[in-house]
C-alpha positions as CSV (number, residue, x, y, z in Angstrom):
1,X,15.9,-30.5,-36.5
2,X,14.8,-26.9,-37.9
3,X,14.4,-27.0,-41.8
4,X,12.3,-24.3,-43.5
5,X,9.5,-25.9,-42.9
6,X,9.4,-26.5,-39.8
7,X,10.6,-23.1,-38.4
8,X,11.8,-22.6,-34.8
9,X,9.6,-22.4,-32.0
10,X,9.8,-18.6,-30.3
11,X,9.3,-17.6,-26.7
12,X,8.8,-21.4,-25.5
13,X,11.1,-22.1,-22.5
14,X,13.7,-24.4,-22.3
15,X,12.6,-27.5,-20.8
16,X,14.5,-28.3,-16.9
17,X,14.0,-26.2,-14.2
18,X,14.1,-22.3,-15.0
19,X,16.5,-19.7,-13.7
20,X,15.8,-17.7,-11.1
21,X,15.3,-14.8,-13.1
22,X,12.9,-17.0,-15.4
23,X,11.2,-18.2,-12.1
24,X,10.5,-13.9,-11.0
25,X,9.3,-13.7,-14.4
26,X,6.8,-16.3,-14.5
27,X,5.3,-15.3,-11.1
28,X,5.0,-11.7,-12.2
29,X,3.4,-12.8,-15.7
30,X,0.9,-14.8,-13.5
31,X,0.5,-12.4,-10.7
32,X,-0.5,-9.6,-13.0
33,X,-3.2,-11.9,-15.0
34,X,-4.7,-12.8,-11.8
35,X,-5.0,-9.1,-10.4
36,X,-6.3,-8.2,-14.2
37,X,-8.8,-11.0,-14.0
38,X,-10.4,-10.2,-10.0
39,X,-10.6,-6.3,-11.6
40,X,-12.6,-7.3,-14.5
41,X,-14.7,-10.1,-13.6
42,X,-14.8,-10.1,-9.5
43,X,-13.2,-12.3,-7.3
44,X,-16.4,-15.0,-8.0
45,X,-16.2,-15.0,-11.6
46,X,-12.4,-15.7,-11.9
47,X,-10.7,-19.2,-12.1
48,X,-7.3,-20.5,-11.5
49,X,-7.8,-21.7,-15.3
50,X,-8.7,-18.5,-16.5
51,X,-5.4,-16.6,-14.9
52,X,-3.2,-19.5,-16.4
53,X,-4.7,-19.2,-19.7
54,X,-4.2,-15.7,-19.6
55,X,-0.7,-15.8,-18.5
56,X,0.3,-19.0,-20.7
57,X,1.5,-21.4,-17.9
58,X,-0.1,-24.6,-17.1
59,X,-2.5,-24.6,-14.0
60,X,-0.2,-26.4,-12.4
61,X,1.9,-24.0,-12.5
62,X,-0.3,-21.7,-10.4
63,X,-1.2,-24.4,-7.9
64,X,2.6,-25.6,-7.0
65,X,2.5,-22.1,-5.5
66,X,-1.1,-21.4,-4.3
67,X,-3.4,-24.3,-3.0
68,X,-6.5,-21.9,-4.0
69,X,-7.7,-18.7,-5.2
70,X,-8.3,-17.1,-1.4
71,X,-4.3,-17.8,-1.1
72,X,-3.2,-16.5,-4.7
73,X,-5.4,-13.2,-3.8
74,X,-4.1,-12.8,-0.8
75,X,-0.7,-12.6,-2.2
76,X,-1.8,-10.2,-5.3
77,X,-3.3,-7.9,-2.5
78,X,0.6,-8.4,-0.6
79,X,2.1,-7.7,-3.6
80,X,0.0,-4.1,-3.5
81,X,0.5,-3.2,0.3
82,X,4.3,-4.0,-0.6
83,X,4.3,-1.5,-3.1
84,X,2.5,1.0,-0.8
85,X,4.4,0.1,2.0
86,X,7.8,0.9,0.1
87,X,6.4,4.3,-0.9
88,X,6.1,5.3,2.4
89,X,9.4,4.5,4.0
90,X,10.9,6.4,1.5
91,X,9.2,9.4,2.6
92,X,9.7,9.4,5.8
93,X,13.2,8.9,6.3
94,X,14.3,12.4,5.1
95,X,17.0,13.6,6.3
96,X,16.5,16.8,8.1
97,X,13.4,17.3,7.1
98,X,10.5,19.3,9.2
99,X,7.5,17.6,10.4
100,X,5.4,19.6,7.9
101,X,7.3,18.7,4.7
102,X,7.6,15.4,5.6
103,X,3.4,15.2,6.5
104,X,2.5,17.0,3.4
105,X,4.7,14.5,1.5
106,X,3.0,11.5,3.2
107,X,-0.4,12.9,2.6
108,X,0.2,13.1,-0.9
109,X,1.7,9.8,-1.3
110,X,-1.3,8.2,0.6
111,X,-3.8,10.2,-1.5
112,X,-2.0,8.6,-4.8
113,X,-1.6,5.6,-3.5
114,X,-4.9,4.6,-2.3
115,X,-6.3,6.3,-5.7
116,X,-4.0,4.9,-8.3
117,X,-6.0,3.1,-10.6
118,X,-5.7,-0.4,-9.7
119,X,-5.4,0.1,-5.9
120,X,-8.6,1.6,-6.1
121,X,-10.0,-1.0,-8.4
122,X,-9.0,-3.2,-5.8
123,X,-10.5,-1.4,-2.7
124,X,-13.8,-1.0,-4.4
125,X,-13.6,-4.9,-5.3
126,X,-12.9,-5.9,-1.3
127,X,-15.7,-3.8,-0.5
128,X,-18.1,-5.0,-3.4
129,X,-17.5,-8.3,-1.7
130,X,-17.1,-8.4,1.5
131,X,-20.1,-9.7,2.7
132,X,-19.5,-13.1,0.6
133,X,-15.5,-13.4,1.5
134,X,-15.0,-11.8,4.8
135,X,-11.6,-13.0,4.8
136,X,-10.4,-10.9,1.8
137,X,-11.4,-7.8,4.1
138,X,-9.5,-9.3,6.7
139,X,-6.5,-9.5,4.3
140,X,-6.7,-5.8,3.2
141,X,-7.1,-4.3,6.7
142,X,-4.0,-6.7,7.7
143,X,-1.9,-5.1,4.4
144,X,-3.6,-1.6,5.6
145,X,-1.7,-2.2,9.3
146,X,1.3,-3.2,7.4
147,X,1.6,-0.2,4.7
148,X,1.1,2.3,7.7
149,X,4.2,1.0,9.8
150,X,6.8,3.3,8.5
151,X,4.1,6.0,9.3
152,X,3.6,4.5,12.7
153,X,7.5,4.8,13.5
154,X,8.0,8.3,11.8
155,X,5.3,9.7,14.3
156,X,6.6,7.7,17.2
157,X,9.9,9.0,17.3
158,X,8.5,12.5,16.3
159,X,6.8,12.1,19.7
160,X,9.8,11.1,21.5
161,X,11.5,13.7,20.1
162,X,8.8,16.5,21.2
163,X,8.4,17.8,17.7
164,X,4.9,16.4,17.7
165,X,2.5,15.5,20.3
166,X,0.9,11.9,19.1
167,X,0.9,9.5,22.1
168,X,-1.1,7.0,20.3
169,X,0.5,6.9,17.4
170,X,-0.9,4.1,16.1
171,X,-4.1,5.7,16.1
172,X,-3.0,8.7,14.7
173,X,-1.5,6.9,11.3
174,X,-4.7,5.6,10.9
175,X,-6.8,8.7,10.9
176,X,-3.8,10.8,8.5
177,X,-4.3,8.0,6.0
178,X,-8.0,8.3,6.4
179,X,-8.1,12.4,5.9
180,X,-5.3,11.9,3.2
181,X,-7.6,10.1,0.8
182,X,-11.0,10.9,2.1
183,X,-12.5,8.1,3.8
184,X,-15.1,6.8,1.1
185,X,-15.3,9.9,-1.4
186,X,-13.2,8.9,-4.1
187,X,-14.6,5.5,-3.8
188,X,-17.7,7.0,-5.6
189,X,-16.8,10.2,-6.9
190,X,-13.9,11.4,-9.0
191,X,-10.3,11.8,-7.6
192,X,-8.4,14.9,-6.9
193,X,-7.4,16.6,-11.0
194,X,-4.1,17.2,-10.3
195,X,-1.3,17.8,-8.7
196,X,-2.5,21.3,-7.7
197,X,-5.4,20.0,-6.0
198,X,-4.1,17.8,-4.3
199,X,-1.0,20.4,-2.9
200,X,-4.5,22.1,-1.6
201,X,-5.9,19.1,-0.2
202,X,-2.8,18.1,2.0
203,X,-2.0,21.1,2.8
204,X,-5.5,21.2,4.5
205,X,-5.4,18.0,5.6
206,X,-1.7,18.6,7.5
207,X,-3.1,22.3,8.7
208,X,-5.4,20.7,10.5
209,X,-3.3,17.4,12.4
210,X,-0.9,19.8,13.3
211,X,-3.0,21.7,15.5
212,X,-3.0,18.9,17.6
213,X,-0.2,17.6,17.1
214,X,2.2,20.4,18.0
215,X,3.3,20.0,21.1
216,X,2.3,23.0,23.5
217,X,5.0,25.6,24.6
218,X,6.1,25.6,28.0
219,X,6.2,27.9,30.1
220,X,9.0,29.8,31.5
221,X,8.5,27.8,35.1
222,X,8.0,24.5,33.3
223,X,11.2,24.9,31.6
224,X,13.0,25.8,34.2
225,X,11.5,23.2,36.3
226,X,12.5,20.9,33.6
227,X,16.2,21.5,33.5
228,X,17.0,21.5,36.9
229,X,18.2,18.6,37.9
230,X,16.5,17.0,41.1
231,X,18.4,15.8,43.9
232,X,16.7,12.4,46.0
């Protein structure tokens, strides 16, 4: 019974089990106190009880969903590559769109991605510790495979298509996102300033991919060659 002095409790849940918009909810409230918590104090330093604290849930909570802290990272690191991954398959299915436009977009994207502030937070942190937790390097280069798929598709079909020449494209994904955000330089030095900088810095990234991936003209013999049909 509420009487004015005992006033109602606000923000508590109703007891039973939650919706399954409160269920989203809850995740996300813990998800983003756990990737808070590995930025600012490492991935040694935090504690399941920490992250719960912080997101006001029980610790149980945490654990009906993760068994430990290597599983609960690996998902805030999914969470990321999701993110990233969604970014670039919206690029790349353009309609219409020329193999430059659609590079120059990706290159950008890639660059802002891997540089956002968090992302890059979390790079640095996977690097930083490595050596200790092998596995979460595992689990980042295993997002990085996934996040470049779109990219891996895009310059497939490109291939097929003879508007570029990349028969590995697998290969070639990986080294575009690699010149898009510079390998390890903004991993210790300042990013890009803005967006006119980094129009400069894809454009010479994609100025220089598409001198080897542009297929080669044929000749006149090669062509004709090519469209005449063969008889056994």
């Amino acid at each position: 019974m509420v009487t004015p002095e005992t006033p109602p409790e606000v923000g508590r849940r109703p007891r039973g089990r939650p919706s399954p918009a409160q269920a989203a909810a809850l995740r996300e409230s813990f998800l983003s106190a756990a990737l808070a918590s590995f930025l600012s104090k490492g991935y040694a330093a935090t504690s399941i009880e920490a992250i719960a604290r912080e997101a006001g849930v029980a610790k149980i909570t945490i654990y009906r969903q993760f068994e430990s802290k290597e599983a609960l990272f690996h998902q805030v690191v999914h969470r990321a590559v999701d993110h990233a991954r969604d970014v670039m398959q919206a690029v790349v299915v353009q309609p219409d769109a020329d193999e430059r436009t659609v590079l120059l977009d990706l290159v950008e994207r890639m660059y802002l991605g891997a540089t956002e502030p968090d992302t890059l937070a979390l790079l640095r942190l996977v690097i930083a510790e490595a050596v200790r937790f092998p596995e979460l390097a595992k689990t980042l280069y295993a997002g990085n495979s996934y996040v470049l798929a779109p990219v891996v598709e895009y310059l497939a079909s490109a291939h097929r298509a003879g508007k570029l020449h990349v028969p590995s494209p697998e290969l070639a994904a990986v080294q575009l996102s690699t010149l898009a955000f510079g390998g390890v330089r903004f991993f210790i030095s300042r990013p890009l300033a803005g967006p006119e900088e980094r129009a400069h810095w894809a454009e010479g990234v994609v100025d220089l991919v598409l001198r080897g991936w542009t297929p080669a003209p044929m000749t006149e013999t090669a062509a004709t060659t090519a469209a005449t049909p063969h008889t056994a």
